[in-house]
C-alpha positions in Angstrom: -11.3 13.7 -4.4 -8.0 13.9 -2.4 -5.4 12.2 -4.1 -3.9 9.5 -1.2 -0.5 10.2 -0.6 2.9 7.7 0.5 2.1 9.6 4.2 -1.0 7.9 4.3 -0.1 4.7 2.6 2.4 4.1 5.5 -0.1 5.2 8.1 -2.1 2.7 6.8 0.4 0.1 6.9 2.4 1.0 9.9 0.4 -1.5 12.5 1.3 -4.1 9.9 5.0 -4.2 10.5 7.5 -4.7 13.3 9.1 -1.7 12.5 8.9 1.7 10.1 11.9 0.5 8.7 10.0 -2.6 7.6 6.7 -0.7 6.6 9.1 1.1 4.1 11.0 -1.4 2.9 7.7 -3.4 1.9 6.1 0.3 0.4 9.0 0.3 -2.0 9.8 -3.2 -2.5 7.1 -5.4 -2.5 4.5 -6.0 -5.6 0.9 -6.0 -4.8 -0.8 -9.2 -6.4 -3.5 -7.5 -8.9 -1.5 -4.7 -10.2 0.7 -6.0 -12.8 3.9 -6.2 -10.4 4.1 -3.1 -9.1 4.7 -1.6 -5.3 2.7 1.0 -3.7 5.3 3.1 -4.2 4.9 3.0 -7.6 1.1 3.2 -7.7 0.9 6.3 -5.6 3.8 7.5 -7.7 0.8 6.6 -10.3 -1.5 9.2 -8.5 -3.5 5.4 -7.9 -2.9 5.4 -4.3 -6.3 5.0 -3.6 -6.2 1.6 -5.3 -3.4 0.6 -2.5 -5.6 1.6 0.5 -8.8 -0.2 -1.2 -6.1 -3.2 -1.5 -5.9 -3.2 2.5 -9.3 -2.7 2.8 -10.2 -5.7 1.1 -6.9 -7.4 2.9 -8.7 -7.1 6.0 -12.7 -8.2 5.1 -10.3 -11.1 3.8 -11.0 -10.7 0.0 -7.2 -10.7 -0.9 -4.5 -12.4 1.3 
């Protein structure tokens, strides 16, 4: 399995923010609800970044919010 990267974290999150500026700032900032208060940074730092990009793909069938 290819491990997901931050490159295709912030792809994935790029149409999401006003700006790349703000798709980092939330990458490295911002804790996702589920995982114990860490950022995707962190969980790709993990080698989990797979879990981040299932995070937005339940995001958008509206699982999480």
């Amino acid at each position: 399995m290819t491990q997901v990267t931050e490159a295709d974290i912030k792809a994935l999150i790029a149409s999401r923010f006003a700006s790349e500026r703000l798709a980092t700032e939330w990458y490295d900032t911002q804790p996702i609800p589920g995982f114990g208060k860490l950022t995707a940074r962190q969980l790709v730092e993990q080698g989990r970044g797979d879990e981040v990009a299932l995070y937005f793909t339940a995001v958008d069938w509206g699982i999480h919010a």
